[in-house]
mmCIF file of the N, C-alpha and C atoms, coordinates in Angstrom:
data_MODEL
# 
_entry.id   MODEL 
# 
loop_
_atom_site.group_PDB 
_atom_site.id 
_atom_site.type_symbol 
_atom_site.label_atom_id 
_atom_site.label_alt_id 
_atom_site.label_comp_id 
_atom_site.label_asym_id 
_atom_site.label_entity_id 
_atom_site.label_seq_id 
_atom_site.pdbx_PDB_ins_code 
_atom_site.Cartn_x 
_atom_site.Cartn_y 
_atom_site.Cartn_z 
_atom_site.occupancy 
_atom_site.B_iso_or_equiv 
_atom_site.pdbx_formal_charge 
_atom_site.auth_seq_id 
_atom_site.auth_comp_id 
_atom_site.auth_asym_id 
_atom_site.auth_atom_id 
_atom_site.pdbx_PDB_model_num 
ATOM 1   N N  . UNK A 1 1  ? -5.896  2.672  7.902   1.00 0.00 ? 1  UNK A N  1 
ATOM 2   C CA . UNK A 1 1  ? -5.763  2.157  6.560   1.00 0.00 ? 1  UNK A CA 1 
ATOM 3   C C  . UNK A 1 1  ? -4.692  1.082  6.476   1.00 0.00 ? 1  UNK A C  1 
ATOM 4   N N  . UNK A 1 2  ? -3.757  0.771  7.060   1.00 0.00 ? 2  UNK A N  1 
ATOM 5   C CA . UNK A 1 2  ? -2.547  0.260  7.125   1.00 0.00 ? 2  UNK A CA 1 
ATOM 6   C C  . UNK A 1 2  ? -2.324  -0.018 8.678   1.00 0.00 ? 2  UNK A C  1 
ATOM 7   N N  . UNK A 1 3  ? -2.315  -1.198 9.157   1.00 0.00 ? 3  UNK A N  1 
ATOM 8   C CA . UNK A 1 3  ? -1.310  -1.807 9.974   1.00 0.00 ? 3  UNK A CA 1 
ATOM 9   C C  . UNK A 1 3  ? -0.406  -1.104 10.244  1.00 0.00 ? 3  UNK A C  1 
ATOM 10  N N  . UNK A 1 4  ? 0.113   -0.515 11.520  1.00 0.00 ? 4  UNK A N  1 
ATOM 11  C CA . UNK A 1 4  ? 1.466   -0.302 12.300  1.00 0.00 ? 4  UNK A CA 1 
ATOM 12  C C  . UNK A 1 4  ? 2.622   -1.405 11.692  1.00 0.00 ? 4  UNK A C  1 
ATOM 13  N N  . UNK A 1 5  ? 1.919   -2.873 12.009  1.00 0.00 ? 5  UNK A N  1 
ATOM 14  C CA . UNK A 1 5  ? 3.550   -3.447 11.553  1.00 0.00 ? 5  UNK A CA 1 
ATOM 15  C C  . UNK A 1 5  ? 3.374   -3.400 10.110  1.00 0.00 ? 5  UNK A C  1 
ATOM 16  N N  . UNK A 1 6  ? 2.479   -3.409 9.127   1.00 0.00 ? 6  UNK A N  1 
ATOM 17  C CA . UNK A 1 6  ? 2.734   -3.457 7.779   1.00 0.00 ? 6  UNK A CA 1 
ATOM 18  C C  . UNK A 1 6  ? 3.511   -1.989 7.454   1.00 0.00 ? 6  UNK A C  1 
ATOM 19  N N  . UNK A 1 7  ? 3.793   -0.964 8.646   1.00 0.00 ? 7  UNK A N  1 
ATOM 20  C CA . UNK A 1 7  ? 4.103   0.318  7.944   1.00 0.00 ? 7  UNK A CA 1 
ATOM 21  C C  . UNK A 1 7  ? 5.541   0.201  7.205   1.00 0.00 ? 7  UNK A C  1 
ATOM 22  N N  . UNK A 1 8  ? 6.238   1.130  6.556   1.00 0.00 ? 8  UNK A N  1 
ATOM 23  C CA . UNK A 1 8  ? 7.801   1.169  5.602   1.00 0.00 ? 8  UNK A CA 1 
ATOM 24  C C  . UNK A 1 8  ? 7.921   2.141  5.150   1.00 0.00 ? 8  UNK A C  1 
ATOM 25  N N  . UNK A 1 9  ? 8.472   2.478  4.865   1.00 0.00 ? 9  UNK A N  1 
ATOM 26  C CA . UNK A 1 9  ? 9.219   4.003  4.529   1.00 0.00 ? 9  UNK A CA 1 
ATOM 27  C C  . UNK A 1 9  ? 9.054   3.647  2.734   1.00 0.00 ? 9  UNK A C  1 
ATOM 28  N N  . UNK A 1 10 ? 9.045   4.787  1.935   1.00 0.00 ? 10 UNK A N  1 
ATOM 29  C CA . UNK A 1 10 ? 8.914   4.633  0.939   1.00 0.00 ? 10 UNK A CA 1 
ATOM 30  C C  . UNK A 1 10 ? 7.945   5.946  0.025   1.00 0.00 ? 10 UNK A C  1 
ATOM 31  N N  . UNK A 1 11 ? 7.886   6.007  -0.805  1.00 0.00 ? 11 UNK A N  1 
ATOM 32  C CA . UNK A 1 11 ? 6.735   6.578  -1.987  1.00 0.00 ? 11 UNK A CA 1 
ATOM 33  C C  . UNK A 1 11 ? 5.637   5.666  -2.216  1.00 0.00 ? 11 UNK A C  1 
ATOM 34  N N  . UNK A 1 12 ? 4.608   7.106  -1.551  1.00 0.00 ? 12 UNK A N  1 
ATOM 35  C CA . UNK A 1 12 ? 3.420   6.394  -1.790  1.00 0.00 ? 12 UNK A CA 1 
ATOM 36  C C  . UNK A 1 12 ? 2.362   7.508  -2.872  1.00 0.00 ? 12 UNK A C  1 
ATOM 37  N N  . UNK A 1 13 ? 1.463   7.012  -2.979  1.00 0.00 ? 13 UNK A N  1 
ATOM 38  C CA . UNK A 1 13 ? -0.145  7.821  -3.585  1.00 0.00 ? 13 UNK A CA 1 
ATOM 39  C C  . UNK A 1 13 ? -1.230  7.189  -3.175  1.00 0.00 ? 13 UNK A C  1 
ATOM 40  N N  . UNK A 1 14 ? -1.915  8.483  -2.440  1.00 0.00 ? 14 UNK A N  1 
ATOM 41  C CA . UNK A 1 14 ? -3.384  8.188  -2.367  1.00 0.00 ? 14 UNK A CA 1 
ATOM 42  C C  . UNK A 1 14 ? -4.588  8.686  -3.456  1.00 0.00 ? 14 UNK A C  1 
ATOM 43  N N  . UNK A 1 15 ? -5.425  8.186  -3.528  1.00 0.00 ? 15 UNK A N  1 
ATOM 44  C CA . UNK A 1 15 ? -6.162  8.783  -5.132  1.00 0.00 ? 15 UNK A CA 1 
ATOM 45  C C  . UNK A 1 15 ? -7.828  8.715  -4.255  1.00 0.00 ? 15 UNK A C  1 
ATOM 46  N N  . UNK A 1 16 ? -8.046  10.347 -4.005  1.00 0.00 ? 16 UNK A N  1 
ATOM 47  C CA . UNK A 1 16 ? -9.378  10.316 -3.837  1.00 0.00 ? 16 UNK A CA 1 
ATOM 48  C C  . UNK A 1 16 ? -10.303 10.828 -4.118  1.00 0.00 ? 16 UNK A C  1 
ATOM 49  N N  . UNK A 1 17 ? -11.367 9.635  -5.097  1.00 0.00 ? 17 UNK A N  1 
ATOM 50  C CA . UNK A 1 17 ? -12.180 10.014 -5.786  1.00 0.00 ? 17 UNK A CA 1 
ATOM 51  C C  . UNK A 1 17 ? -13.327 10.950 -5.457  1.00 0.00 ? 17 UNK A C  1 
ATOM 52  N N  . UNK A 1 18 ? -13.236 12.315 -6.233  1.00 0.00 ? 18 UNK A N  1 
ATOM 53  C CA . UNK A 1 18 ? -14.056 13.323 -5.320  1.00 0.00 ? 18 UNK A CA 1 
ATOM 54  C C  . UNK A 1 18 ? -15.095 13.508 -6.148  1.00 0.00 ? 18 UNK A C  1 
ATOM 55  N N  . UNK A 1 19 ? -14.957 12.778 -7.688  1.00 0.00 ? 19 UNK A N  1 
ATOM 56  C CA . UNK A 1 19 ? -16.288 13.057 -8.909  1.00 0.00 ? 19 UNK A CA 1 
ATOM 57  C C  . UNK A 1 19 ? -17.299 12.883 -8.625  1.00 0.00 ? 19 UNK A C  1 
ATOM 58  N N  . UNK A 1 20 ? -17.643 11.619 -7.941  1.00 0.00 ? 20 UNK A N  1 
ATOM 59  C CA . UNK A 1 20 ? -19.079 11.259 -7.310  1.00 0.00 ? 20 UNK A CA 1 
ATOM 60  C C  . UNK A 1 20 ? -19.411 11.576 -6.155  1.00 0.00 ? 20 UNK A C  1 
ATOM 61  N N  . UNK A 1 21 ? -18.802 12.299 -5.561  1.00 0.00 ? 21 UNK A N  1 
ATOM 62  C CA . UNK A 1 21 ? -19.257 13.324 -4.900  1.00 0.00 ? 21 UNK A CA 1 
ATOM 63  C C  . UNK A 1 21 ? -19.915 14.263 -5.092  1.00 0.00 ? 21 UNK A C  1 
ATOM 64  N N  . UNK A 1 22 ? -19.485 15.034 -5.086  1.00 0.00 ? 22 UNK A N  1 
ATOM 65  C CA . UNK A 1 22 ? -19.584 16.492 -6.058  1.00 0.00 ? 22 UNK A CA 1 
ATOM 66  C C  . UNK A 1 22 ? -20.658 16.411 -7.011  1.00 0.00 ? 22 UNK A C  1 
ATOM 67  N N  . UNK A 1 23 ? -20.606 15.200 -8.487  1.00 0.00 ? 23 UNK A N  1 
ATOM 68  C CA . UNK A 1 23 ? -21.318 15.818 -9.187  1.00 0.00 ? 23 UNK A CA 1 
ATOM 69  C C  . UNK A 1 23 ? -21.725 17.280 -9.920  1.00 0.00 ? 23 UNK A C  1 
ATOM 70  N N  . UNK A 1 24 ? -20.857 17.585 -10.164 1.00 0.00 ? 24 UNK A N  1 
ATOM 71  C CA . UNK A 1 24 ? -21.025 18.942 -10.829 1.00 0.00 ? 24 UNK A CA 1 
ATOM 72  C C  . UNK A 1 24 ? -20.278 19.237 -11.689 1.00 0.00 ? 24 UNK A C  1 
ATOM 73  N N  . UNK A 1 25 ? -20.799 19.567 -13.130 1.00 0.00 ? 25 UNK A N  1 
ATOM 74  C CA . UNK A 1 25 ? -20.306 19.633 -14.154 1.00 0.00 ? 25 UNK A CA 1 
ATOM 75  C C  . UNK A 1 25 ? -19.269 20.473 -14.640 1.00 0.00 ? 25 UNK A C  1 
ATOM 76  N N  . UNK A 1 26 ? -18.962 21.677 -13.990 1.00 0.00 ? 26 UNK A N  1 
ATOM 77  C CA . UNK A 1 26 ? -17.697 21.998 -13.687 1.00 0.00 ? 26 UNK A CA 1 
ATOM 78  C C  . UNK A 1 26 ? -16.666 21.858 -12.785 1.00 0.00 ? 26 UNK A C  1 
ATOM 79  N N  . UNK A 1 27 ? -17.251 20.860 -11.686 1.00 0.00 ? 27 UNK A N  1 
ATOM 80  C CA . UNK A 1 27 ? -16.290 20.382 -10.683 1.00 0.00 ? 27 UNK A CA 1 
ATOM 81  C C  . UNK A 1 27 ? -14.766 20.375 -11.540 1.00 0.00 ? 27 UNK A C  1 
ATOM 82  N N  . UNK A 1 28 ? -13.825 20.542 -10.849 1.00 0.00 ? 28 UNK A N  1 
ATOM 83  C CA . UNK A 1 28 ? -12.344 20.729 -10.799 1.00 0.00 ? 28 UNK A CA 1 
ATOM 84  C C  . UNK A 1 28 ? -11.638 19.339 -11.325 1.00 0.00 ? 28 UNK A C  1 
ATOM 85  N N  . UNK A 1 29 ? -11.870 18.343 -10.188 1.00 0.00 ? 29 UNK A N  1 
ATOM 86  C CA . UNK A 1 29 ? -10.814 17.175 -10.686 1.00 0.00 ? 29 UNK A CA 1 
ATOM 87  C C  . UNK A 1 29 ? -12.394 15.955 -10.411 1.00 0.00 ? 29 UNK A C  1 
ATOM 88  N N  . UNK A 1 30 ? -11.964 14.698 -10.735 1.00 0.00 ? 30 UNK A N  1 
ATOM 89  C CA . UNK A 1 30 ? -12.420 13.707 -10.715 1.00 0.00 ? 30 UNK A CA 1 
ATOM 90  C C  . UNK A 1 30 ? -12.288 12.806 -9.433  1.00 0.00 ? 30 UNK A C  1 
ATOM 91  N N  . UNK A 1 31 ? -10.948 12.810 -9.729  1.00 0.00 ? 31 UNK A N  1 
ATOM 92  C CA . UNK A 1 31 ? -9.481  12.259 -8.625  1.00 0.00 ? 31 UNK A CA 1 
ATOM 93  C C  . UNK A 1 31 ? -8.590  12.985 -8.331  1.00 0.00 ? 31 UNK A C  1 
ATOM 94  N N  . UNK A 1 32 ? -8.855  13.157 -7.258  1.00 0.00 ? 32 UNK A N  1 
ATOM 95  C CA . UNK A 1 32 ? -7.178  14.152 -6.493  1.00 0.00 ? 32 UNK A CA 1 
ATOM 96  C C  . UNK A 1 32 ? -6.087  12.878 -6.142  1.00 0.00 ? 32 UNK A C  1 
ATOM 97  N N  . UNK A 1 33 ? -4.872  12.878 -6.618  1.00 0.00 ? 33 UNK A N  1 
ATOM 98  C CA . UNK A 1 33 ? -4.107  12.323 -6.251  1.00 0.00 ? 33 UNK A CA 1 
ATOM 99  C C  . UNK A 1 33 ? -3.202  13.217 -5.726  1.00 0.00 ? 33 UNK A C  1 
ATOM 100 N N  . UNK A 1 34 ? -2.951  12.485 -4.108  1.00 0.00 ? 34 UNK A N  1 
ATOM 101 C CA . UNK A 1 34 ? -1.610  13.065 -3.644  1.00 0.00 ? 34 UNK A CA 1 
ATOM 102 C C  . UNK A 1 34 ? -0.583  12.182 -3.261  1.00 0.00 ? 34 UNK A C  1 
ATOM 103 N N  . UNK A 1 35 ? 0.996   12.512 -3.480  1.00 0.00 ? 35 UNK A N  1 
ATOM 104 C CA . UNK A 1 35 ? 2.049   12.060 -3.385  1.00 0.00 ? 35 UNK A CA 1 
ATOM 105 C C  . UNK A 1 35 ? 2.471   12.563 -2.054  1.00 0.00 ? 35 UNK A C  1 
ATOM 106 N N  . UNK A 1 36 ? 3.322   11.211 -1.790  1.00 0.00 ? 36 UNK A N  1 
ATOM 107 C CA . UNK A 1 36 ? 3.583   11.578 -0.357  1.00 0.00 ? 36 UNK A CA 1 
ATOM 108 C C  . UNK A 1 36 ? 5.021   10.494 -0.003  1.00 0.00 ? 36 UNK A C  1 
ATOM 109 N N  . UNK A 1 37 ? 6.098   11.096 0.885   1.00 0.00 ? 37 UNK A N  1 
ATOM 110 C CA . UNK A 1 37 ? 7.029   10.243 0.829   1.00 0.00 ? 37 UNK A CA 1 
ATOM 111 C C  . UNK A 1 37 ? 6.884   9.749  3.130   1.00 0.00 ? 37 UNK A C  1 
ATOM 112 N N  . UNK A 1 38 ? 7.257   8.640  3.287   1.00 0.00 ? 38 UNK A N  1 
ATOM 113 C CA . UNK A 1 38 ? 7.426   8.517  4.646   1.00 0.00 ? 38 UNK A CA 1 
ATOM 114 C C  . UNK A 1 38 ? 8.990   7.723  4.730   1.00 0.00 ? 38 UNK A C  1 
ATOM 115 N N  . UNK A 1 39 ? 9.205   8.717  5.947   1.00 0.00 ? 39 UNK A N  1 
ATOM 116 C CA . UNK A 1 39 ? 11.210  8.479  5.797   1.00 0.00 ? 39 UNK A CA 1 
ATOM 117 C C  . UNK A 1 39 ? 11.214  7.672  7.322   1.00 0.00 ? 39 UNK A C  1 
ATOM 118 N N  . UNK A 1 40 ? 10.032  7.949  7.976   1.00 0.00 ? 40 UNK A N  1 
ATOM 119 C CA . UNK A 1 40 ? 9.989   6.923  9.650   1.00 0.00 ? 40 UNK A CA 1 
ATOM 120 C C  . UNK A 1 40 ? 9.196   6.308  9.340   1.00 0.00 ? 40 UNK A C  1 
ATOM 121 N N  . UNK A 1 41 ? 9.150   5.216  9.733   1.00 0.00 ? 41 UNK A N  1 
ATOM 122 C CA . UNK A 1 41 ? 7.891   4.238  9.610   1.00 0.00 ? 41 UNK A CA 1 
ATOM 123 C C  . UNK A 1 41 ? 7.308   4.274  10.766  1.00 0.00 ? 41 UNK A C  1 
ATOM 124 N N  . UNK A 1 42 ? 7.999   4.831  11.633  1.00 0.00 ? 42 UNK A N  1 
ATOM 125 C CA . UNK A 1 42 ? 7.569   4.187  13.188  1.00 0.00 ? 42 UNK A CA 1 
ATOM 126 C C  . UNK A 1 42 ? 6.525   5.920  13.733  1.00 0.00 ? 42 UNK A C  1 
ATOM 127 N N  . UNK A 1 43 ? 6.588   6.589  12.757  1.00 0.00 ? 43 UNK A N  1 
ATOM 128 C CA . UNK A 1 43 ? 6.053   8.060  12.879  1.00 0.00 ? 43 UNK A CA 1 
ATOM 129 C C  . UNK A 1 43 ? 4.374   7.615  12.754  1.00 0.00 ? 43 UNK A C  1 
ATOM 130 N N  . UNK A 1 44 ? 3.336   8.435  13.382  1.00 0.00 ? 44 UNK A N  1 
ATOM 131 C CA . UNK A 1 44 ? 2.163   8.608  12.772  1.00 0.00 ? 44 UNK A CA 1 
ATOM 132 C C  . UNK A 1 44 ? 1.675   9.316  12.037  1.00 0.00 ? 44 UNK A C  1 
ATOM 133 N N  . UNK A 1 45 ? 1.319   9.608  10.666  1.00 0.00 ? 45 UNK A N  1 
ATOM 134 C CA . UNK A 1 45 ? 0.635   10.099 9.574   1.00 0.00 ? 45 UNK A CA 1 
ATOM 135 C C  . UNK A 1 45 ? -0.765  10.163 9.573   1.00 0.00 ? 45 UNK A C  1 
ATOM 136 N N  . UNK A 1 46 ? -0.831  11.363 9.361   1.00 0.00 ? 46 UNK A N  1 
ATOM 137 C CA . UNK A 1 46 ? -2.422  11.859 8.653   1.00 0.00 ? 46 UNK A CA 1 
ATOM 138 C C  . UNK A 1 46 ? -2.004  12.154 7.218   1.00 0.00 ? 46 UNK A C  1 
ATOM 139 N N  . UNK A 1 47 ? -3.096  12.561 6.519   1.00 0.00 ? 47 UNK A N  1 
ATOM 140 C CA . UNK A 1 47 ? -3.450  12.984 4.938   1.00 0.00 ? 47 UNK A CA 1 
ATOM 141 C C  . UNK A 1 47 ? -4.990  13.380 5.058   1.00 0.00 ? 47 UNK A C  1 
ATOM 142 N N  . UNK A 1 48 ? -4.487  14.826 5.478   1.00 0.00 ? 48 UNK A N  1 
ATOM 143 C CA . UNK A 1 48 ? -6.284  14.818 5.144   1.00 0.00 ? 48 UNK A CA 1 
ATOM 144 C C  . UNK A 1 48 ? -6.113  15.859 4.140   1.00 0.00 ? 48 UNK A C  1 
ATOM 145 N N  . UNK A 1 49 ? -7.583  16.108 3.920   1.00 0.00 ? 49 UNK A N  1 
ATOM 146 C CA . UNK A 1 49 ? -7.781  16.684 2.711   1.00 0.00 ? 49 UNK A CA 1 
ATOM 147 C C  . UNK A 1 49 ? -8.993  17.624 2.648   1.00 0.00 ? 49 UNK A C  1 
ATOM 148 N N  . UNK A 1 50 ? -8.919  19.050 2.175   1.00 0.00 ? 50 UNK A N  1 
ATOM 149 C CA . UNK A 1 50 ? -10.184 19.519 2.012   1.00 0.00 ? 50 UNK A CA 1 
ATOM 150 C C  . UNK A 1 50 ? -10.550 19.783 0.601   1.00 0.00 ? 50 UNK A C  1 
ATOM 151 N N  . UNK A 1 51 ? -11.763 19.694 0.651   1.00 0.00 ? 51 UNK A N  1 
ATOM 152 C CA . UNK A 1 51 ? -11.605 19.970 -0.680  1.00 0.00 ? 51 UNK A CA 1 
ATOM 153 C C  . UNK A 1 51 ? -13.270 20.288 -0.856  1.00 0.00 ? 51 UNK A C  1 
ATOM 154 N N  . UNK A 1 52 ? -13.356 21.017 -2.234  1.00 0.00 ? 52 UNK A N  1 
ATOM 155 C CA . UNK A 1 52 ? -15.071 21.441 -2.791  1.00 0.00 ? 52 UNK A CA 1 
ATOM 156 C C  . UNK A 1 52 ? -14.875 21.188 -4.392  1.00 0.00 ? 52 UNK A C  1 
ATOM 157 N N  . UNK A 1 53 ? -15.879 21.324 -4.683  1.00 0.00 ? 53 UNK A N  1 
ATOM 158 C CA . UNK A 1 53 ? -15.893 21.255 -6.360  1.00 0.00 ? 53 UNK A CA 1 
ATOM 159 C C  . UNK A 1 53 ? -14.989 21.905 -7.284  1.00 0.00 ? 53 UNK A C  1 
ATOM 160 N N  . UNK A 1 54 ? -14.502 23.070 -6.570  1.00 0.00 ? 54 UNK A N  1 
ATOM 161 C CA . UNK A 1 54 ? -13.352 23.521 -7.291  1.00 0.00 ? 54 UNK A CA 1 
ATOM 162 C C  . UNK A 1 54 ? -12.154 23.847 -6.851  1.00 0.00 ? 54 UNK A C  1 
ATOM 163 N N  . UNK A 1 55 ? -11.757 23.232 -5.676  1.00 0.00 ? 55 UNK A N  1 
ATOM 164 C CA . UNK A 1 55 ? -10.559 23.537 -5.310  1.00 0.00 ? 55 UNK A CA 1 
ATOM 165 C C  . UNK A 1 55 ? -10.197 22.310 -4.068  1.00 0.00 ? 55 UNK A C  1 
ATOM 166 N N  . UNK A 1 56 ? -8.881  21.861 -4.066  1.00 0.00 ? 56 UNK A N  1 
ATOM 167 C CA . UNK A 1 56 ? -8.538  21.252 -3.068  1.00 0.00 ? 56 UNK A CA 1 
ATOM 168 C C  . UNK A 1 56 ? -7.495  21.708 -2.553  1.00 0.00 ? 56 UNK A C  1 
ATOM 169 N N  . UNK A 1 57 ? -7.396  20.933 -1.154  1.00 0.00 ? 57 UNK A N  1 
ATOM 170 C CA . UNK A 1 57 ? -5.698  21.247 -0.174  1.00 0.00 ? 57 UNK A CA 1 
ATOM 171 C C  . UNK A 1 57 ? -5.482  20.292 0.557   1.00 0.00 ? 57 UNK A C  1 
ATOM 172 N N  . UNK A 1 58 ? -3.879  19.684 1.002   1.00 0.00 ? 58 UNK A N  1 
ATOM 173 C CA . UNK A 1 58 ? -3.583  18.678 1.162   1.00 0.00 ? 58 UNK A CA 1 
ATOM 174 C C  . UNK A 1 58 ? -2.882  19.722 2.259   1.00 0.00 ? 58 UNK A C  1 
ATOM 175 N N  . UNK A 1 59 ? -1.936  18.621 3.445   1.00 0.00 ? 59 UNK A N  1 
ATOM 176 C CA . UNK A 1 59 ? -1.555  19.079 3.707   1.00 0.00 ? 59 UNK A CA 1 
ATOM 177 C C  . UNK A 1 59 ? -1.094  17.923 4.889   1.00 0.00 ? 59 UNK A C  1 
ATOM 178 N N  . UNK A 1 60 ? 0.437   17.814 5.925   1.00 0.00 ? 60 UNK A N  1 
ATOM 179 C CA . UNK A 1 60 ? 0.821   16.130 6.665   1.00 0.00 ? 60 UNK A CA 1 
ATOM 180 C C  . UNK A 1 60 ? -0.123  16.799 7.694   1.00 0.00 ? 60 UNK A C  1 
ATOM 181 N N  . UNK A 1 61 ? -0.831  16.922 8.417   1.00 0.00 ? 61 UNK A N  1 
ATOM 182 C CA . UNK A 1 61 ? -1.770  16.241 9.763   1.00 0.00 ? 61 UNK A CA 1 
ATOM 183 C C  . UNK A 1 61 ? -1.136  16.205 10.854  1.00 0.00 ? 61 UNK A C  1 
ATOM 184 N N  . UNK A 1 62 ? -1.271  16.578 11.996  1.00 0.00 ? 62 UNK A N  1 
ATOM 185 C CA . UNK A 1 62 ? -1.014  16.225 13.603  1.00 0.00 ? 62 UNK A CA 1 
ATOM 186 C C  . UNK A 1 62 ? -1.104  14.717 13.942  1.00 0.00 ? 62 UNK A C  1 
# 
């Protein structure tokens, strides 16, 4: 998603749209947004995410 040299330390958010997915009228969220801070830049990051119509989980990645 991002360039190695564009990486920086900082506060970020990812916003992922799970509505049109799903489709389902009691689905949970629309958009999961998660907050996330990076204090190395020079570190590698994941963000993954599971998630179903009614429930999600975030969690930093290997």
């Amino acid at each position: 998603m991002l360039p190695a040299a564009s990486a920086r330390t900082g506060q970020f958010e990812l916003q992922f749209h799970v509505g049109d997915h799903f489709k389902a009228a009691d689905a949970l969220s629309d958009v999961v947004p998660v907050r996330f801070a990076i204090a190395d830049a020079t570190q590698h990051y994941h963000v993954p995410m599971l998630c179903a119509p009614w429930f999600f989980s975030t969690y930093r990645g290997s």
